[in-house]
N, C-alpha and C positions, 0 to 999 in steps of 0.2 A: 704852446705859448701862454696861454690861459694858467696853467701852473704858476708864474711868473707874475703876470697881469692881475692876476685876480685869483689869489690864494685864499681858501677856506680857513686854512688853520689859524687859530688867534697869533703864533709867535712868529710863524713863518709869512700871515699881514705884516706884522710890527717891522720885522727883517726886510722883507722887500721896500716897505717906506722908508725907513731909517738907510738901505741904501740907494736908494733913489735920493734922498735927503744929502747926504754926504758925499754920492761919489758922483752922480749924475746933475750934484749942484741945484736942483730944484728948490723952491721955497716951500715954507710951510704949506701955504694955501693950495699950491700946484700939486703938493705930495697929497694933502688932505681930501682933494680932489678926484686923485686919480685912484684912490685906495679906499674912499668912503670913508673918510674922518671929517671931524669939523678944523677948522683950524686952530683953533688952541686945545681939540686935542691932541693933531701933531706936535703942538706945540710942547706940550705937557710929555709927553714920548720920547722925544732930543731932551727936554731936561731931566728925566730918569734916566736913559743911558747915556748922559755925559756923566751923571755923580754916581754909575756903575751900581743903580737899585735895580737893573733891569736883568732877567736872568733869559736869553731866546732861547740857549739851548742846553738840553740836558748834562750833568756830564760823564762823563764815558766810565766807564768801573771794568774791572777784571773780566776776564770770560767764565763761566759758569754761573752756577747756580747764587740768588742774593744771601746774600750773608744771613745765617740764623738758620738759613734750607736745608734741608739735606735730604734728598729723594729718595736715595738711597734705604734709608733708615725709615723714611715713611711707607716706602712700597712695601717695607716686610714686617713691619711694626705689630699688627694682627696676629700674626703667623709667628711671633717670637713670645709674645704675649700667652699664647694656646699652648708652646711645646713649654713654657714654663710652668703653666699650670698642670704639667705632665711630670712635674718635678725636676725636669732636665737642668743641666749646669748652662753656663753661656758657652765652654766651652763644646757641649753637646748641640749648642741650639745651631753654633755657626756651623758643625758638621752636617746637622740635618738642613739649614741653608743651602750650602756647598751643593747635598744630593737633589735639591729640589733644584736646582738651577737657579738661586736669588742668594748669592755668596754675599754673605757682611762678615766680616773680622770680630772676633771675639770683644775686643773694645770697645767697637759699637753696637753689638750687644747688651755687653754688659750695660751702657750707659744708655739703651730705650729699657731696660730691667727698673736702672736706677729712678731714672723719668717717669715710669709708670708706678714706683712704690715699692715695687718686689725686693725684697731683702737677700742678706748673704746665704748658700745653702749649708748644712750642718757638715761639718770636716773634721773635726774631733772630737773629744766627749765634752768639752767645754760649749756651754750654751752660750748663744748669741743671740741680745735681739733683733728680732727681724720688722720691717715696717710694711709688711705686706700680711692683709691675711686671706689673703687670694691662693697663694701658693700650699699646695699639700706635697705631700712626699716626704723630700728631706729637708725641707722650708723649716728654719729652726722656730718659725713661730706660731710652736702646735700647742695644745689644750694640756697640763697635768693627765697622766694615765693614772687612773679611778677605776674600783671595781665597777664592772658592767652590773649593770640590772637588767635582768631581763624583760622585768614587768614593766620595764615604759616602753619595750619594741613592738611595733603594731604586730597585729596578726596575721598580715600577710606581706612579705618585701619581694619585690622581684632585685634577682642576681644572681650576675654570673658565679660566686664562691660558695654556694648555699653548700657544697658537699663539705666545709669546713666547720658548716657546724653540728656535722653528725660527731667529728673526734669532740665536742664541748665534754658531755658524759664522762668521757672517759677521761678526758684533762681533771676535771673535778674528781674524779675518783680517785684518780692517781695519785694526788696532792702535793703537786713539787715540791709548796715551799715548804711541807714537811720534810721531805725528802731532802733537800737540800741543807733544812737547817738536822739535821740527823748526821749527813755524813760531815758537816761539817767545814762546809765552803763559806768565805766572807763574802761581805755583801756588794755590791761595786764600789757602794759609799766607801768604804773601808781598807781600799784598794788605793794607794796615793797613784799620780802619774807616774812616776818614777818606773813603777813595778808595771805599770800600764806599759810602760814602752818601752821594757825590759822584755816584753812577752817573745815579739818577733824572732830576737837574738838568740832566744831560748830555744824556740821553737825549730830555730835554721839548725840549732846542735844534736838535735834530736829529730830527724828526719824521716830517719827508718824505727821508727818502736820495736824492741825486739822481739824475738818471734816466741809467741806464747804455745803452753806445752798443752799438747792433746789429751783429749778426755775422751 
């Protein structure tokens, strides 16, 4: 009964005076009374919810989550964040989702990508820029390739590739781009799309190479 009589909450006081007010016909001073107001400020209470300034209660909205939320997209935001910076596409990140058990749709991927800065990844020869420079792999937004110097690499790196730079020697020896400019190949610059995306069709005609003669 106490619930009723003698309610804590500020709107569900207001509620219980205003219907004792109204339906139980009480006066001001009786309601003010019985509810621990003075009387004009019941009084002042009947005149904001006659001119409808009074809000008692909340009001009701959709079931789920508030608008702008999405749980969904926060519970894996970290984890889409990290397989990007592994250079993976959106649609790789939602397959590696899916195996982890935290499925998001390629969509909203792409758009916690877009939200954190990460740019498009590279898809054909034509460069794009990118607004992320978090992302390595095939993030189109990588540095000019420059010759190496060797004299600025410290004197000792730990990594996993290190037998890659036993063939350096021998790459240098060899000297491709002599070799290349010798037999006579052009350079990709030199190369229009056209004949870029001629290559495939060519390639599908010519399947099996024929069979070269023994020595």
């Amino acid at each position: 009964m106490e619930f009723f009589t003698a309610p804590e909450h500020v709107n569900h006081r207001r509620y219980e005076a205003l219907r004792a007010f109204f339906v139980e016909g009480l006066t001001h001073a009786e309601v003010a009374e019985r509810f621990g107001y003075t009387r004009w400020a019941m009084v002042a209470l009947v005149c904001q919810y006659r001119a409808g300034a009074l809000d008692l209660f909340t009001p009701a909205r959709k079931p789920g989550p508030p608008p702008g939320v999405a749980p969904a997209k926060d519970r894996v935001r970290a984890r889409v964040i990290a397989l990007r910076r592994q250079g993976l596409s959106a649609y790789e990140i939602s397959a590696h989702l899916a195996a982890e058990a935290t499925s998001l749709n390629r969509t909203s991927v792409a758009e916690i990508l877009t939200e954190e800065g990460f740019g498009r990844l590279l898809r054909h020869p034509d460069p794009e820029a990118s607004t992320s420079i978090a992302t390595p792999g095939r993030d189109t937004n990588l540095p000019p390739a420059t010759a190496l110097d060797f004299t600025t690499l410290p004197p000792r790196c730990d990594t996993t590739m290190a037998g890659l730079l036993l063939v350096i020697p021998d790459l240098i020896g060899l000297d491709l781009p002599a070799l290349i400019h010798a037999a006579g190949y052009p350079g990709t610059r030199a190369i229009s799309r056209g004949q870029l995306a001629a290559v495939p069709a060519v390639a599908q005609t010519h399947r099996h190479p024929p069979r070269l003669p023994r020595r």
